[in-house]
Steps between C-alpha positions, in 0.01 A plus 500: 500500500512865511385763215274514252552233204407653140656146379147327699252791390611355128486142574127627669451638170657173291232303708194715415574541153531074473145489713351729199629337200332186625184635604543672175506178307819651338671198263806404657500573808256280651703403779401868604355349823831482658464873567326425806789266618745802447259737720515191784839496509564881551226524737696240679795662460428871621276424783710257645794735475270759719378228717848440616645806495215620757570186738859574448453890635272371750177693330295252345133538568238292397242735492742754341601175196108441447402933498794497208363213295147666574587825345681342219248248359191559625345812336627493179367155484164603661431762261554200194270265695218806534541597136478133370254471734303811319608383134355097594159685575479743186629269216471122619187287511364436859620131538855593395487867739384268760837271436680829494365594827596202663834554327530866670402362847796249521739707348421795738542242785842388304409118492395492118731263453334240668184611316597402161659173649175408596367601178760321285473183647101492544431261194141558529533916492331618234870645247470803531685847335836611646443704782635883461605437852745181471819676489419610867605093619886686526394751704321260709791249551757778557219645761493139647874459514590774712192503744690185601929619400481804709417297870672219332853733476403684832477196700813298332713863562400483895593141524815492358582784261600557113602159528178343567313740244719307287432199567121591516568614132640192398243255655192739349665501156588112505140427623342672267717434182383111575139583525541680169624147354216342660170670462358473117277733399386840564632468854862409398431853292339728726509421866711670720669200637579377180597822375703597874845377401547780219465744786738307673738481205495907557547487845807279497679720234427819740669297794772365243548875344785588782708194402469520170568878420869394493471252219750594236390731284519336122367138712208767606455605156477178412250408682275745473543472125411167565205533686326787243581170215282335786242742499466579106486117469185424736310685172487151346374375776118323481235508810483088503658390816575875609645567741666158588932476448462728195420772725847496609595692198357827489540478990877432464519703214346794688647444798878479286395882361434628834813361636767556241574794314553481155470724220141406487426679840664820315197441214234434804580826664419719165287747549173380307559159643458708842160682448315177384657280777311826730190441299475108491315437811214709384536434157539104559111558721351683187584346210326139529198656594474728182629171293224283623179781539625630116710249284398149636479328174659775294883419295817591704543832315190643648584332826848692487314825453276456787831433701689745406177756530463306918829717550243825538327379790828372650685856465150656660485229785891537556523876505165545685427231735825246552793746513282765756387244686834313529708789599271692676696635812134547705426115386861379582541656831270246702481186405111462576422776251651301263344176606153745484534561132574143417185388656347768335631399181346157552135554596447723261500269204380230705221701587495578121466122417198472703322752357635372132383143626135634590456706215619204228258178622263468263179526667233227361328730304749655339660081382154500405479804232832405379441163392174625367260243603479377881808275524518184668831555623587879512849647361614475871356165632680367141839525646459246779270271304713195517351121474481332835758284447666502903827546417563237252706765259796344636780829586773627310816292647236192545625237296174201621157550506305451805235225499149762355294212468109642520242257571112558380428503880821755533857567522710193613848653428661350861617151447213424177593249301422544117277215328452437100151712531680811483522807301881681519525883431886509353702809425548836604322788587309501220374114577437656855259775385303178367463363862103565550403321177744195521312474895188497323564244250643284781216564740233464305613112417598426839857488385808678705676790383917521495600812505920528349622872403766738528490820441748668222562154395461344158370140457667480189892419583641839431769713712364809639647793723282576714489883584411483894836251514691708240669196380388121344250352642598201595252446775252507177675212322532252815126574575379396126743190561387393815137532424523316171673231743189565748245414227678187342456353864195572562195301318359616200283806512156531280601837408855740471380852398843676417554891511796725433613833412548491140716816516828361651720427182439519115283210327828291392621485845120447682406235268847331542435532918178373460630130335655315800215647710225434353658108375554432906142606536353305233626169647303553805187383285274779595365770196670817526297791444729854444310790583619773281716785636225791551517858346729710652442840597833646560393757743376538860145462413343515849671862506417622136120377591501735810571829334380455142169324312578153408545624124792654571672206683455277186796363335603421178410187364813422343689527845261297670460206299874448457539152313467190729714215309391228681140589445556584131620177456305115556695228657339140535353483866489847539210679492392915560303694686540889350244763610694802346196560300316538818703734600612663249172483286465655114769610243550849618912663566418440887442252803239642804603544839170436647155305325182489627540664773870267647816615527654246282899497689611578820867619390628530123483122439331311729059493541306553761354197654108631475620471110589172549187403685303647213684298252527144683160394353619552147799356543325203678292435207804509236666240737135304459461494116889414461421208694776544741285495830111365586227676425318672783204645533 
């Protein structure tokens, strides 16, 4: 590979214009995200090429390989981190600049993507707003990838030579492609091993390009046609199941542009197409962060304007920071100097996160002011305020329940067996938010409690796609079947309190789920008791109560008490519990965030469990005068 390619600086610029049209919510093109794959690929491509060129000439340095990528990525990503840093203190509520801060930290550190992993597949995290910070998971897998590719090469070269960097190619890329068809989830989407093979796609078409620079020309034109029909098609392209086999298509289409010319290359190499493939590293760091910090919630139009207006701080960071950096001949000439400014580059918005960290927790006193009389649970305590149920929110690929049987004298979950004096909590998480007063009930009449949800998945028989999988979730549809099965052999409880997101399909289709569910459950001779879906918020309360008064973080009424079919209806056997005038109390336009001095949810949906503990007497009693359990007193 020799000379400079103006045909790649327009594919780099094909690639950032597809990551801003999605992040842009542009109609269309949301298969925008393949963008990203297109940037993998080249990266693949180029370095590789140097890699082997360098062991070829007998010059390849380690420290020299790691000084370039330094001086490359590092500052003009450090000075994005410090400023989102600076713009997460001055216009975001402390509980969300705290987020932000932990976002910085990891992404400095370039292991983010293993940060929202975490995040994504925590069911009991409080959901949370995008992070301004999430795009950073490619910079952290390509960061990831070569701290391991460059030895990786080194050591195959010294073994055995281009031929064993190409089988090392081959075996990385085949490894990896099957992980990608493996994993679910957000790791199939943003890990590095998962995401490794894309890389290796690259690398193999810089070891192929020799061979295949003698392809006939119209066969070359051909393909390269071929793969920009590739490319252009991965717009229709969806997120569910991404990146799995359909990935192929906008790799191998890549990888055919690079390879092949075609009159397509000749459009690539224009001269506009130039300048922004120059500017798209620094205007791919900006532009999510102005997105999320200015138009989360606004309509694509003003979302485009905010992107196109992120190409400022990209020409600034480009012209002052990356390009003087990256070609400075006092940087370049030793590779420590190099390695120097990258580290450099790195503490500095790490050390920037810490400080943004400190500064954001909101101190007692402050939670206190906010929610305007002393709270019980503060805006920041609210987040982790889950019910003690030990685990018995079964995970997202789970597909049984364990045995959560709790005892009045305790928990008896290993090896219990379940008796007819029983209560069973059923549904998702919104039955699970419920755990503290179904224990009560139970408790208080010696009975045992059953504890059988899943988070993210509806008791009524509907089909789903769940978000963290990015396809259907079947997992959700065996679970409901095999704990219906569960139930029918088990002996009769004296109570089934039922709870589920009422927000999962329109009231034709819920009601319509609901039928075969609720008709298994009635044969089990038990009363069912539906506790109606709860108000919900539809915004990060815990973080709106740490930077404003609780006035502000009301919502409207009308979004909150979204119609609950199943409770708007009355079914023989069925009975409901509803305490939306509890918490939503009065006729006026809006719902409170906090009453009485309790933070009333821990996320935008679900409450906090010292709400639940206030209302498990009331909802005792209602269970008392319906006649449905004994009277205690």
């Amino acid at each position: 590979m020799t000379g400079h390619r103006k045909d790649i600086d327009g594919l780099r610029a094909v690639a950032v214009l597809f990551v801003l049209a999605f992040h842009a919510s542009v109609p269309g093109l949301g298969g925008g995200f393949v963008g990203v794959d297109v940037f993998f690929v080249i990266s693949g491509f180029l370095i590789t090429g140097l890699i082997v060129r360098d062991l070829a000439a007998g010059t390849f340095s380690l420290a020299d390989f790691y000084a370039r990528r330094a001086r490359r990525i590092l500052p003009a990503a450090g000075v994005v981190l410090v400023a989102s840093a600076l713009a997460a203190w001055l216009l975001l509520p402390p509980l969300r600049a705290t987020d932000v801060a932990a976002d910085v930290f990891t992404a400095a550190l370039y292991v983010a993507n293993w940060r929202f992993i975490a995040q994504e597949t925590d069911y009991l995290a409080a959901d949370r707003d995008p992070s301004p910070l999430l795009h950073f998971w490619s910079l952290a897998v390509e960061e990831q990838f070569y701290l391991v590719w460059a030895p990786l090469l080194l050591a195959a070269f010294w073994l055995a030579g281009r031929r064993a960097v190409a089988t090392a190619a081959v075996l990385v890329t085949a490894g990896s492609f099957a992980l990608s068809l493996s994993w679910e989830g957000p790791a199939a989407y943003l890990a590095s091993p998962t995401r490794a093979w894309q890389f290796g796609v690259g690398a193999l078409s810089a070891l192929a390009l020799p061979y295949l620079s003698r392809t006939p020309r119209l066969l070359a034109a051909l393909l390269g046609t071929a793969g920009a029909a590739a490319l252009a098609w991965s717009l229709t392209l969806d997120e569910s199941g991404y990146p799995g086999l359909q990935a192929l298509v906008p790799t191998l289409g890549t990888a055919a542009l690079i390879l092949f010319r075609s009159p397509v290359s000749a459009l690539l190499g224009h001269g506009w197409t130039g300048a922004v493939g120059r500017l798209s590293f620094a205007w791919y760091l900006w532009h999510w962060p102005v997105v999320v910090l200015f138009g989360d919630g606004q309509p694509w139009p003003v979302k485009l304007a905010l992107v196109i207006g992120s190409a400022l701080p990209a020409w600034l960071t480009m012209r002052l920071v990356e390009q003087p950096v990256r070609f400075s001949k006092v940087v370049a000439e030793l590779p420590r100097r190099g390695l120097a400014v990258g580290t450099a580059a790195m503490t500095v918005p790490v050390t920037a996160a810490l400080l943004l960290g400190g500064a954001s927790v909101p101190r007692a006193e402050v939670a206190a002011a906010v929610v305007e009389t002393a709270p019980t649970v503060d805006a920041a305590a609210a987040r982790t305020d889950y019910p003690p149920s030990e685990g018995c929110e079964v995970a997202l690929t789970a597909t049984t329940s364990p045995p959560c049987l709790f005892t009045p004298s305790g928990s008896g979950r290993a090896g219990a067996v379940p008796g007819n004096d029983r209560v069973v909590l059923l549904g998702d998480s919104h039955a699970g938010q419920w755990f503290t007063m179904a224990r009560r009930v139970a408790e208080r009449r010696g009975w045992t409690l059953e504890v059988l949800t899943k988070p993210g998945c509806p008791l009524p028989a509907l089909k789903v796609v769940d978000p963290r999988l990015g396809r259907e979730y079947r997992e959700c549809d065996e679970w409901r079947e095999n704990t219906l099965t569960r139930l029918e052999g088990e002996g009769p409880p004296r109570l089934i309190l039922l709870g589920s997101l009422s927000a999962y399909a329109d009231k034709k289709t819920t009601l319509k789920g609901w039928r075969p569910t609720l008709e298994r459950l009635s044969r089990l001779g038990a009363p069912l008791v539906y506790l109606r879906d709860t108000p919900l918020p539809g915004i990060d309360v815990p973080a709106c109560l740490s930077g404003r008064p609780a006035a502000s973080c009301a919502f409207p009424r009308s979004r909150g008490l979204a119609p609950d079919p199943l409770a708007a209806g009355k079914r023989p056997g069925l009975w409901t519990l509803d305490v939306s005038d509890l918490l939503c109390p009065g006729n006026g336009p809006t719902c409170p965030a906090a009453l009485d001095g309790v933070v009333l949810y821990r996320d935008d949906s679900h409450l906090t469990n010292t709400l639940v503990q206030r209302l498990a007497p009331r909802l005792e009693q209602q269970l008392e005068r319906l006649d449905l359990i004994p009277t205690v007193l």
